[in-house]
Phi, psi and omega in degrees: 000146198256185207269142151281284197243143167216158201219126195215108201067039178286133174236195189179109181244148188241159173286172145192150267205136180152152182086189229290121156111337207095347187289141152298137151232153179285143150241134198258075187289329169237122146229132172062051210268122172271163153170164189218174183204107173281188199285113155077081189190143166246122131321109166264099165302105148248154178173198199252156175330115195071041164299315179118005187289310182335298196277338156270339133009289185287339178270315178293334163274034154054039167245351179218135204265141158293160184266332168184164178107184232227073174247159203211142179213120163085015215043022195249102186297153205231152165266141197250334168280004161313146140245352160225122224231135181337167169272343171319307196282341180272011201266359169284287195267079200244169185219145188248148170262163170324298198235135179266041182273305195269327204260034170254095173299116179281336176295358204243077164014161175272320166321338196228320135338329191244338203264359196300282201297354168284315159341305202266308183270341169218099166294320184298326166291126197296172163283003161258347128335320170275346195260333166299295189307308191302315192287322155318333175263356172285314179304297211309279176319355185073037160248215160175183171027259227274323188280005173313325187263007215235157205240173188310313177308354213249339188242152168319183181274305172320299191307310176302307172310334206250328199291303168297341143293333140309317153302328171299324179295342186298311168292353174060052165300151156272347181216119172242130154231136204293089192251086186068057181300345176240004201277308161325335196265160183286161156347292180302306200272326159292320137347282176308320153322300159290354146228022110351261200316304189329305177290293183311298197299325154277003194268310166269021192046024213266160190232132169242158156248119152272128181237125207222150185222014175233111189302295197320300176349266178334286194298000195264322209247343193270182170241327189218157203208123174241112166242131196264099190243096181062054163097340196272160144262062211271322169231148163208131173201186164305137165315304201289347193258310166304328194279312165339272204254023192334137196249335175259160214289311174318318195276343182254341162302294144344327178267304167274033173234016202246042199308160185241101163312126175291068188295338181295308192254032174278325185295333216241345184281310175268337146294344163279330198272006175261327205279336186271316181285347179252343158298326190285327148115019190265000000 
């Protein structure tokens, strides 16, 4: 299978501004983080609040530049020193954030929400071109239509997520990445979501990273799991082989200091209630 994304040394040093004078110190938040990911395959970052899963997150969707190392999207090495990156490389790589409360501009129609990135990156598609793919990626997402004209305040929390997923879609990325795309959300509604993302990823070939601080999350949605401790990659292996055996001493701390939400059986709750609803014929 061929690779999407690989990483090879990433590092991120930060400034910081403090002692006698004012003097500046570096803080080094990644160092020297390797991982590869194929094609329709998910990475799971985990690790504890201020780790660094974030911040590397954020160099791999290209919203933030690294400090040294290595990204290859597509076997195509990305300048890493960037901070705004061409529409070839955005129209590969989009990113969904934590809370779909906040990545919704409320004053913005959704219709103009989905339709902003064809806007900004394929200027050559007319406007009724654009209001058809938005209105077709509303369906896609388990919305429609009808909700184009409708403003952010008009929807669930579940709904914004799925809304802010169909805006990442618009450009037909190969790699999406995801940073606690469910932790905000109720039990129930995180479920339908994750298996949205499940469905989209076979339906689109799409290869995610997904950053997670909920091991069930993780177990439920990855194929491979990177954990991340003070900037380290300190463990990577297959989901079954870390959740099995954890071999560093962090990742089994981490794992037993960690409750887990029972997504297996929120999930198996809302498969029946779809299975009930397509027997019903609604």
């Amino acid at each position: 299978m061929s690779l999407v994304l690989e990483g090879r040394g990433l590092t991120r040093d930060y400034q910081t501004s403090g002692g006698m004078f004012g003097a500046t110190k570096t803080v080094r938040a990644l160092k020297g983080v390797d991982f590869r990911v194929e094609k329709g395959k998910t990475l799971a970052i985990v690790g504890e609040s201020g780790s660094g899963k974030s911040t590397l997150a954020r160099i791999i969707a290209l919203i933030d530049p690294a400090s040294g190392g290595e990204l290859l999207i597509e076997g195509k090495a990305v300048d890493i020193s960037r901070k705004r990156p061409g529409p070839e490389l955005r129209s590969k790589v989009q990113m969904v954030f934590q809370n779909p409360y906040g990545s919704l501009n409320p004053r913005q129609k959704i219709g103009s929400v989905l339709s902003e990135p064809l806007l900004i990156n394929k200027p050559e598609i007319s406007a009724d071109e654009r209001r058809a793919l938005a209105e077709a990626m509303l369906v896609k997402v388990g919305l429609g239509p009808e909700h184009y004209n409708r403003y952010p305040h008009m929807f669930s929390g579940g709904q914004r997520q799925r809304i802010a997923i169909a805006r990442a879609l618009m450009l037909k990325p190969s790699l999406l990445v995801l940073d606690e795309p469910v932790s905000a959300l109720d039990l129930s509604v995180q479920a339908q979501v994750l298996n949205l993302l499940a469905d989209l990823q076979e339906e689109l070939s799409l290869t995610y990273v997904f950053v997670s601080h909920d091991l069930s999350v993780v177990r439920y949605i990855a194929d491979d799991v990177m954990v991340i401790n003070q900037g380290e990659a300190v463990e990577q292996g297959t989901r079954e082989a870390v959740f099995a055996d954890p071999q560093h001493p962090y990742t089994r701390q981490l794992f037993a200091a960690t409750p887990g939400t029972d997504i297996e059986t929120i999930r198996a709750r809302v498969e029946r209630r779809r299975a009930q609803k397509a027997a019903s014929g609604r």
